[in-house]
KELUM-252208 format. One record per residue (C-alpha): x negated, y, z negated; residue number from 1. Coordinates in steps of 0.1 Angstrom, whole numbers, plus 5000, padded with zeros to 4 digits. Layout:
<rs>
R   east   north     up    nr
R      X       Y      Z   NUM
...
</rs>
This chain:
<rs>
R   east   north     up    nr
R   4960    4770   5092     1
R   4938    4786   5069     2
R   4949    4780   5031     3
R   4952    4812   5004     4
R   4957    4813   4970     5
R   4992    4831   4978     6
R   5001    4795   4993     7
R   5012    4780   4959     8
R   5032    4807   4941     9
R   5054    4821   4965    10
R   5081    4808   4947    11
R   5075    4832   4921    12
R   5077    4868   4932    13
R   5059    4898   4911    14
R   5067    4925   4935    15
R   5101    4924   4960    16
R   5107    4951   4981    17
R   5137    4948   5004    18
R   5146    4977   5026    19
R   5129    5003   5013    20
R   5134    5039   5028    21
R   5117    5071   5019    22
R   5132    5107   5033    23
R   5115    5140   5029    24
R   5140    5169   5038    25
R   5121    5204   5052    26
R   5140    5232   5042    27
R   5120    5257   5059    28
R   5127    5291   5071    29
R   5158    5307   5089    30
R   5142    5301   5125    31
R   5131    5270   5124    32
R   5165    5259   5112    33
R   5183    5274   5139    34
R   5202    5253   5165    35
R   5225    5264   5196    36
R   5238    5226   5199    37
R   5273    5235   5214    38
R   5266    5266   5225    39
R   5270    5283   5189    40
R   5243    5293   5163    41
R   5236    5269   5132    42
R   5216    5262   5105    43
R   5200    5225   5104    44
R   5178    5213   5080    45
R   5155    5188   5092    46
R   5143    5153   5073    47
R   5107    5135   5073    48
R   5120    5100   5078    49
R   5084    5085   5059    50
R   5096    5049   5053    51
R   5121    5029   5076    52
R   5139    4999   5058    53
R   5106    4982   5053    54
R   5106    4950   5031    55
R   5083    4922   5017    56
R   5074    4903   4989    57
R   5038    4900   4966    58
R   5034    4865   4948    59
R   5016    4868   4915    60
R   4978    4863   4923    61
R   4984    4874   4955    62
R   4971    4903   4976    63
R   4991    4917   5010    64
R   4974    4944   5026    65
R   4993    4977   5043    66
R   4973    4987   5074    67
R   4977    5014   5095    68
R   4974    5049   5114    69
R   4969    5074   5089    70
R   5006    5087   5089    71
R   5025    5054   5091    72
R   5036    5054   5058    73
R   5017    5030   5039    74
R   5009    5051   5012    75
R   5044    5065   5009    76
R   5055    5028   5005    77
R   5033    5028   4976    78
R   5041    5056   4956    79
R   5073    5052   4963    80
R   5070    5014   4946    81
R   5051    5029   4919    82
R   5080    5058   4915    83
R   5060    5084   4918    84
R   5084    5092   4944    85
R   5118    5081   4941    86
R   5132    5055   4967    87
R   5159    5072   4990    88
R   5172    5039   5001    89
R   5164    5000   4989    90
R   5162    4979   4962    91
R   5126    4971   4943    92
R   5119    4945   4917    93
R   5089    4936   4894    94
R   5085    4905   4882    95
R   5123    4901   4892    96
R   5134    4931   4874    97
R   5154    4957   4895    98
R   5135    4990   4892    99
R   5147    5011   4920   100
R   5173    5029   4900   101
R   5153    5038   4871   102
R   5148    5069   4854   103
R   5120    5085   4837   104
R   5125    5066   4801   105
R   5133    5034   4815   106
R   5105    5031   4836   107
R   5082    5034   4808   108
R   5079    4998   4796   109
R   5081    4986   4832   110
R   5046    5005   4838   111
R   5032    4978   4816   112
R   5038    4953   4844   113
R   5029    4979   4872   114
R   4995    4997   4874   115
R   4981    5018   4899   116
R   4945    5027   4911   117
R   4943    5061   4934   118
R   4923    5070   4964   119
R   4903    5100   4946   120
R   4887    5086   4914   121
R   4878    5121   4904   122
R   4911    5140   4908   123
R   4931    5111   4893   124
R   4912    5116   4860   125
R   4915    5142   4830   126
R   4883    5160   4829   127
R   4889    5172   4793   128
R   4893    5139   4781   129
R   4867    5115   4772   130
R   4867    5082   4793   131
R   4875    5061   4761   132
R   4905    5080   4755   133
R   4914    5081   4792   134
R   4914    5046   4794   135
R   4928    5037   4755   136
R   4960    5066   4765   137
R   4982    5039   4786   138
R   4974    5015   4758   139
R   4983    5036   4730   140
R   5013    5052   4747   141
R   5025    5012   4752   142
R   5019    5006   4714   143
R   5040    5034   4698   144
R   5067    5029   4720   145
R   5071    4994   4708   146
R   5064    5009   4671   147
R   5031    4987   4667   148
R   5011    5002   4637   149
R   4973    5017   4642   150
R   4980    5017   4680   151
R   4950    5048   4683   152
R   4924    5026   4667   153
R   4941    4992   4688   154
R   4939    5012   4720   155
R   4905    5029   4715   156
R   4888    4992   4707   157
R   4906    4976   4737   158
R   4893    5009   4761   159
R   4854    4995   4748   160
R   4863    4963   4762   161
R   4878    4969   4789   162
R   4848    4998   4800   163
R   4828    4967   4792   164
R   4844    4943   4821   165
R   4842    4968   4848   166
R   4808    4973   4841   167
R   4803    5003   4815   168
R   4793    5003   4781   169
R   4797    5020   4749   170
R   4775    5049   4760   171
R   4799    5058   4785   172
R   4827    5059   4766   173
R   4821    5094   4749   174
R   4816    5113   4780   175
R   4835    5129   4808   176
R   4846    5118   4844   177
R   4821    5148   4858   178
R   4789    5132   4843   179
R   4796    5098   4867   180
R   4794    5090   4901   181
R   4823    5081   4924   182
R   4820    5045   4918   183
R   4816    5046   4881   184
R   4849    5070   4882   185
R   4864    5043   4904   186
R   4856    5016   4877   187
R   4872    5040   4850   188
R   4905    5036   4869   189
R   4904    5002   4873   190
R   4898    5004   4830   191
R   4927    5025   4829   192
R   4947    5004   4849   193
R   4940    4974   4829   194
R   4946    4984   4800   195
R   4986    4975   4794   196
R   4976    4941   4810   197
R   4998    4944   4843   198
R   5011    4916   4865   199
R   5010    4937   4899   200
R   4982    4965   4903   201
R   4989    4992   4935   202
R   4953    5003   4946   203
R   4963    5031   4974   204
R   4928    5036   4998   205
R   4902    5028   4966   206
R   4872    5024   4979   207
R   4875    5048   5014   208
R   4861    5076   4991   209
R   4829    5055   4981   210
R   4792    5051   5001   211
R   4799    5012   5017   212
R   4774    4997   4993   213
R   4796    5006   4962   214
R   4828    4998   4981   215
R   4819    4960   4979   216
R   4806    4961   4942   217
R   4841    4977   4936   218
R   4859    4948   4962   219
R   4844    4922   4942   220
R   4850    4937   4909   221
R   4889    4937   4918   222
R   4886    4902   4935   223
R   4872    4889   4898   224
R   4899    4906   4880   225
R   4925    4889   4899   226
R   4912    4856   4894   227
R   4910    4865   4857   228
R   4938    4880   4848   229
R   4961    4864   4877   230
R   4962    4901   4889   231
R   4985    4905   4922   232
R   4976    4936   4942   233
R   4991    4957   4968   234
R   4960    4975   4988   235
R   4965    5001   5008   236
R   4942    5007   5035   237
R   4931    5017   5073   238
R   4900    4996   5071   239
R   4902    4969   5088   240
R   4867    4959   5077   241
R   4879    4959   5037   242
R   4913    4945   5043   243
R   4899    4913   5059   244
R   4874    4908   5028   245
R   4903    4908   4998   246
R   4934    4906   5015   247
R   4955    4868   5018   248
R   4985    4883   5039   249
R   4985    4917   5057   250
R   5014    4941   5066   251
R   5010    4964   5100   252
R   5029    4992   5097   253
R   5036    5018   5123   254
R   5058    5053   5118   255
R   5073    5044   5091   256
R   5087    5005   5099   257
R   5066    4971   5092   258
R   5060    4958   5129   259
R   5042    4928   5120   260
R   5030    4905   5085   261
R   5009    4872   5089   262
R   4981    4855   5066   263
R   4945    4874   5069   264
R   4930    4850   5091   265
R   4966    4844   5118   266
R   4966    4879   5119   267
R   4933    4881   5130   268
R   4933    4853   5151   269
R   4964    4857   5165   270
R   4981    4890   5163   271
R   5016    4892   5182   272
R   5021    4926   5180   273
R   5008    4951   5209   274
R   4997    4979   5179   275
R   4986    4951   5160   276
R   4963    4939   5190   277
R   4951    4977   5196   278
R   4946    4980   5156   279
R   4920    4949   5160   280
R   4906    4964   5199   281
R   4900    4993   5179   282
R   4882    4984   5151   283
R   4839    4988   5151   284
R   4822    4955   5145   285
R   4783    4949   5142   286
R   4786    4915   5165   287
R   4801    4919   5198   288
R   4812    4884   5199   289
R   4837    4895   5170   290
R   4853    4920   5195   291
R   4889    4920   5201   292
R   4905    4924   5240   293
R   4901    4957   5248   294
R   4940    4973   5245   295
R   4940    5013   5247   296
R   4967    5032   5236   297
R   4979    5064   5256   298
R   4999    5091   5241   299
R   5007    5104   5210   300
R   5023    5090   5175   301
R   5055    5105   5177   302
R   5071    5126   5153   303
R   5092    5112   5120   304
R   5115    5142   5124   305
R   5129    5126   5157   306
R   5126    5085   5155   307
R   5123    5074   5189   308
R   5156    5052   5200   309
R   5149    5016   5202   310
R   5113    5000   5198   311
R   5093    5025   5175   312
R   5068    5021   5196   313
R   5082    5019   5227   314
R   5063    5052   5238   315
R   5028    5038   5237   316
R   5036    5004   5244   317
R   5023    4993   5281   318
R   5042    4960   5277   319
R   5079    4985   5271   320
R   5110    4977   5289   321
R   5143    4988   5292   322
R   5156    4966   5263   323
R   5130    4983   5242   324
R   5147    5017   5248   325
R   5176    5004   5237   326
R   5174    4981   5206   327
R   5155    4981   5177   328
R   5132    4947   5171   329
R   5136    4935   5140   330
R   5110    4914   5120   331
R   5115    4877   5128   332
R   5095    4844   5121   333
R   5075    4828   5146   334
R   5060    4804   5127   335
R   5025    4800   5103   336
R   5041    4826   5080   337
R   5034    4850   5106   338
R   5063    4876   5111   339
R   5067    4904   5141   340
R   5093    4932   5152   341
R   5086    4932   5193   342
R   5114    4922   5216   343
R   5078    4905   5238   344
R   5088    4874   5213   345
R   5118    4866   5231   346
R   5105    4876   5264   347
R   5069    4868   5262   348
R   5066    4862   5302   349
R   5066    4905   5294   350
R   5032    4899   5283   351
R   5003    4906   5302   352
R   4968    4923   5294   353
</rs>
């Protein structure tokens, strides 16, 4: 079995999430919200169920990917972690703190151990600011909250440093996210999120936005920073290309529920799962020899108004059975630190190509 860095600091947790839900209710208009369930008129309103009791761990140095469908959830899981939204269900702890409760106020000095980079570099930045003050803000915001003297001056000669690392200079610091490019924007959020000196950094899709050649300068920018600063990271992603580049575990989610987690190269190798194996079958390679068994799905994701009974994805499985229908799989060990929710685990003579 393949060795990550991940390997030797499991006993130390940065990030624990332990069944986490998310629910969106729709309150939409008086028609859609009418039911004749017994025969007699009602108003219903329905609920998004985003998230689905899903829960893992992050090591510090570590990085676990989320894969997925677009629509699965992943991102949800990380705003959610990031309480941007707030958690409907679960506990969450960083660095071994229990967040999941918090208000507004009190999450304010746990943001110093919790970063986050975003998908859009451009929309997640204040075009009337000046990058060294977008970067110096979370810095400076940190400072007189602990009531630290000169924290604008502190802050603003940190931001040049920082701009520095990521590969800007000085010049760059007086002027405005609209005079860069998308990766240059990208390396501005990384700045920013650096600059309270986090333990766990959520980077939600950050490179799908960029031409491929810049997506690896900013890969192995965020790969140096974690060997640096001992930087753990949940990445978001649907690129199975990126994932297997920075990733040391990766998490396969599917409406809503993790169905599988293993080390980068198991899951690869080895994936249990029939969506993971369809994720991998589906995925465009350069060298055929890198091609996974054909597996293709029929159907349509259904809809997280109306959760399927049983196996979440019983309905575009071709390996389903009746116990699928009528039991939910839950995640179990089977060994290598590989982890899968498919009833085909205890019945694997079920399994055929």
């Amino acid at each position: 079995m393949t060795t990550t860095r991940a390997d030797t600091t499991l006993a130390t947790p940065m990030l624990e999430v332990e069944n986490l839900e998310q629910r969106f209710p729709l309150r939409s208009g008086i028609i859609d919200r009418l039911t004749f369930k017994g025969g007699r008129p009602r108003l219903v309103d329905s609920v998004v169920h985003a998230v689905n009791g899903v829960s893992f761990s992050i090591a510090k140095g570590e990085v676990l990917a989320l894969v997925g469908e677009s629509g699965c959830g992943k991102s949800t899981v990380a705003k959610s972690i990031a309480r941007i939204y707030t958690p409907s269900g679960g506990r969450i702890r960083i660095d071994g703190e229990e967040v999941g409760g918090y208000g507004h106020r009190q999450m304010l000095p746990v943001r110093a151990k919790m970063q986050m980079i975003f998908q859009d570099p451009f929309a997640s930045l204040n075009p009337r600011q000046k990058v060294r003050d977008i970067v110096a803000e979370p810095l400076r915001e940190q400072l007189e909250a602990r009531g630290e003297g000169n924290a604008k001056a502190r802050a603003r000669e940190a931001a040049l440093a920082l701009l520095e690392r990521v590969g800007l200079n000085a010049e760059h610091a007086t002027r405005y996210p609209h005079q860069f490019s998308g990766g240059q924007r990208q390396r501005i959020g990384i700045a920013r999120a650096l600059s309270v000196n986090p333990g766990l950094i959520i980077a939600d899709e950050p490179v799908s936005a960029l031409d491929v050649s810049i997506q690896a300068q900013i890969l192995n920018l965020m790969m140096d920073l974690r060997d640096e600063f001992g930087l753990a990271y949940l990445f978001i992603s649907h690129d199975l290309s990126v994932v297997n580049h920075i990733a040391d575990r990766i998490g396969v989610m599917y409406l809503g529920f993790l169905v599988e987690t293993a080390p980068r190269d198991r899951l690869f190798s080895a994936p249990r799962h029939p969506y993971t194996r369809a994720l991998l079958s589906a995925a465009p390679t350069i060298d055929p020899a890198d091609k996974a068994v054909e597996m293709e799905l029929e159907g349509e994701v259904p809809s997280a108004l109306a959760l399927p009974s049983g196996c979440c994805f019983r309905t575009r499985c071709p390996f389903a059975f009746d116990r699928c229908t009528a039991e939910r799989p839950r995640l179990q060990d089977v060994g290598d630190g590989q982890s899968v929710a498919c009833h085909l685990v205890d019945e694997p003579e079920r399994d055929r190509p």
